[in-house]
N, C-alpha and C positions, 0 to 999 in steps of 0.2 A: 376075254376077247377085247383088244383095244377098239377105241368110240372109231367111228370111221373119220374119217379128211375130207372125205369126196364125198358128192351124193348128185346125182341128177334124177329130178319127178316132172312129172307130170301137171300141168295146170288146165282143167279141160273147160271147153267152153259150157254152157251152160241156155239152156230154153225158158222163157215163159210162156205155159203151156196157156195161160191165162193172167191179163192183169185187171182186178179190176180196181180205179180208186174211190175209196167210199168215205173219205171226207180228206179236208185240211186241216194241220195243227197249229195253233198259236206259235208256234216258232218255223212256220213256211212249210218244215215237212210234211209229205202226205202223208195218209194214212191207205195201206194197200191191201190187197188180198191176191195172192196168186201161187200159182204150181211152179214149182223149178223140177228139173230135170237134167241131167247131164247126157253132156255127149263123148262120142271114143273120139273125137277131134280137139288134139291135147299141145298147146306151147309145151317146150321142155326148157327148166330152168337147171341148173348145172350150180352147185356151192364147192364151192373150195374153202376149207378151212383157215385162217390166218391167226396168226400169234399176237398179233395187235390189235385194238380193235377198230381197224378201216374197216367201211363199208364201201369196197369196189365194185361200181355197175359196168362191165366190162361191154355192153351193147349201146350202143347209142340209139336212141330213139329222136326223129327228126324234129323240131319245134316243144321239144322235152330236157327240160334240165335234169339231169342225173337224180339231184337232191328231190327234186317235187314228183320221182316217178314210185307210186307206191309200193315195187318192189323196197325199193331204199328206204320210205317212212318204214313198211314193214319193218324191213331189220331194226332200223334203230328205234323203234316201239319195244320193241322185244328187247333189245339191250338195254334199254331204259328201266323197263319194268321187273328186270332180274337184274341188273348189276353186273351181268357177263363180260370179262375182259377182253373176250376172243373176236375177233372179226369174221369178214366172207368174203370172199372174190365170186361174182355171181356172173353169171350169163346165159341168155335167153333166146332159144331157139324159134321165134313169132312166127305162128300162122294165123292165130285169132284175128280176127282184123279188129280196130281199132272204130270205137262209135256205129258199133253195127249190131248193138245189144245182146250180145251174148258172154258180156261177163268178162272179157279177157284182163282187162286190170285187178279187177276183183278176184280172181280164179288164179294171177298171178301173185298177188299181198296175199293171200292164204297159204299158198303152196312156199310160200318166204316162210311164213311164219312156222308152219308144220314141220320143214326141213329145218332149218335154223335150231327149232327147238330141238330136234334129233341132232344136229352138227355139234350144235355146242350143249349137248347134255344139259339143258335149262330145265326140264322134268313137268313142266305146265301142263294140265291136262285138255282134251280140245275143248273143255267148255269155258276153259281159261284162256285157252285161244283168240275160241270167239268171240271173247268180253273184248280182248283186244281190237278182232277184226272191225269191231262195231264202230271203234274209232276211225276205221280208214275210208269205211264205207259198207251200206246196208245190204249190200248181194254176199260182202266176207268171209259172215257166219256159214252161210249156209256152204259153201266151198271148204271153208275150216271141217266143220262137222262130217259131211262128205256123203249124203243120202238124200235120193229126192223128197222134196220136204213141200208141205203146204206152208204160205208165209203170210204172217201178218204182221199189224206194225209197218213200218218203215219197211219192213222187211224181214227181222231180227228177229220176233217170236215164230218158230218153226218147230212145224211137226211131223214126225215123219210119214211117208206115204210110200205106199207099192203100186207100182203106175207100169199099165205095158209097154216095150222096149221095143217099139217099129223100129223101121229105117227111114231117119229122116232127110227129105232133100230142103237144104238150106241154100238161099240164094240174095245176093247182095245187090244192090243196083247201083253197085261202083260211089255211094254217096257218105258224108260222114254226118250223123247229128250228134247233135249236142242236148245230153239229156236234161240240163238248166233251161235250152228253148221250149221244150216240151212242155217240164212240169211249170214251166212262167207261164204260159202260151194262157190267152183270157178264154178260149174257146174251148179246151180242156173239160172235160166230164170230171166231176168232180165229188160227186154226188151218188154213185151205185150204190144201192141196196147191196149189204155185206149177205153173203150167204153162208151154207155150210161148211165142210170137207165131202159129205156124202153129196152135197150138190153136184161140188164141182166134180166130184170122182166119178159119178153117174152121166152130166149133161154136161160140162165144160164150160167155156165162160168164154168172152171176149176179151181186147186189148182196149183198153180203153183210152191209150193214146195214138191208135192207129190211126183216126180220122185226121187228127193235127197233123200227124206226120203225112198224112197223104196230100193233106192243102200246101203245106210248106216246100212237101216234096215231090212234084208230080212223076218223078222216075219210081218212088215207093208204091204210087198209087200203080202204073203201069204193071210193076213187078209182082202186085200181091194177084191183080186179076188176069195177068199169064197164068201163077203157078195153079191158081184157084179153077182152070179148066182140069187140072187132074184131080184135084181131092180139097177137103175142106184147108185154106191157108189162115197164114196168121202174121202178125209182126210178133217177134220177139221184143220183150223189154222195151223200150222208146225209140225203136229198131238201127240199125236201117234194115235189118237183118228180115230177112221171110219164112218159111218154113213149114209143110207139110209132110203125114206121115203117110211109110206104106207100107203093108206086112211081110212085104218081100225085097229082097236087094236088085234083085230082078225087074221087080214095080219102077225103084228108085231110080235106076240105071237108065230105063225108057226117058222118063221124064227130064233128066240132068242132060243127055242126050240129045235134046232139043233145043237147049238153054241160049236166050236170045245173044247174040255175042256182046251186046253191053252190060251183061248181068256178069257178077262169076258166081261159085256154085260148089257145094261138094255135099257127098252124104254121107253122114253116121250114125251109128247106132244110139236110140235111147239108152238112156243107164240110168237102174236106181244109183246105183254102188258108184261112185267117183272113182276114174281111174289112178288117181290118185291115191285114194284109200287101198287100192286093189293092189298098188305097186309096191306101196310101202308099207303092206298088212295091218294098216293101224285100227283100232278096236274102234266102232262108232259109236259116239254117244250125242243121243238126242232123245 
């Protein structure tokens, strides 16, 4: 069978079911502790194979240079690190929103990386992947690998985890942050006691950049204590993103239903399994 030309996957967004941070390191990064999770709310990115090796980003993103969008580093990390003469012609179907912490740069540099390696037949395994991903950014790995994972470190040591698959209502309060304000911010917890996996899998955790984001943002703060009248809420990631779950689509449907109109809103299903992995049957290793 010839290698295929074409491929379009899936990059899906992603949750932190919990962050907590439990110190800082001599070089600025944090040190974290948190649940990731995926969601069926997926960008579709689309390759096209080329004979040379351009890297075409066929979508423009507003206040984004082509070169600095980590689809593009993806690729040419990847070209770099095997020698592949071959190109792509990429482009990207956006629904993630952008600064709303749920991953969608991240979830998009993976989904480069994992297709590409399929396109141009490079053979790297996802653990060689993720050594790359690590380079672009610390959510990578775990979108590389493609299982809800417990994460420590930066983010990067991940373990796998089987976490139940509600229906989540995600809602945004029309704001963008910037997750360099966050982890700068002097107010910032910085300090949690690290726990287990059976902690968190048992009792759950907090976010521990919520509070900054609510001073900084008082539309965050607004949005978290709306959703928080139906079920327990949360920010995702250094948000702007919110998020509670319910065991039914029925549940979901009620509450999204209500959605103040400067919020917006959608719901999707947890998933251990990235749809990603799902679409392109690729074997998980973690």
């Amino acid at each position: 069978m010839n290698p295929a030309t074409r491929l379009t996957l899936p990059a899906p967004a992603k949750l932190n079911l919990l962050l907590h941070i439990t110190g800082q390191r001599p070089d600025g990064y944090h040190n974290l502790q948190t649940l990731f999770q995926f969601l069926d709310f997926c960008d579709q990115l689309s390759f096209e194979l080329l004979d040379q090796p351009a890297i075409e980003l066929t979508t423009h993103f507003p206040g984004l240079d082509s070169e600095d969008n980590l689809i593009t580093r993806a690729a040419r990390l990847l070209q770099k690190i095997t020698g592949v003469i071959q190109g792509a012609r990429i482009s990207i179907d956006k629904v993630i929103p952008s600064g709303a912490g749920l991953g969608g740069g991240s979830s998009n540099a993976a989904t480069t990386l994992v297709g590409l390696n399929e396109l141009w037949q490079t053979g790297l395994s996802l653990h060689e992947l993720a050594k790359l991903g690590v380079q672009l950014g610390a959510d990578v790995p775990v979108f590389v690998h493609g299982h809800a994972a417990w994460a420590q470190g930066v983010g990067e040591q991940l373990e796998k985890v089987t976490l139940e698959e509600p229906f989540f209502v995600v809602i945004n309060p029309r704001c963008h942050i910037s997750t360099r304000e966050i982890f700068s911010h002097k107010e910032l917890t910085r300090n949690t006691s690290p726990i287990t996996i059976a902690s968190a899998l048992k009792h759950g955790g907090r976010n521990d950049c919520e509070n900054v984001a609510k001073k900084l943002y008082p539309q965050v703060k607004y949005a978290l204590e709306w959703l928080a009248q139906f079920a327990d809420a949360k920010m995702t990631g250094t948000g702007s993103s919110l998020f509670a779950g319910f065991q039914t689509r029925n549940e979901a449907d009620q509450v999204l239903a209500q959605l103040p109109q400067s919020m917006t809103g959608f719901i999707a299903k947890g998933l251990n399994v990235s749809p990603l992995h799902q679409t392109a049957r690729i074997y998980i290793e973690l």
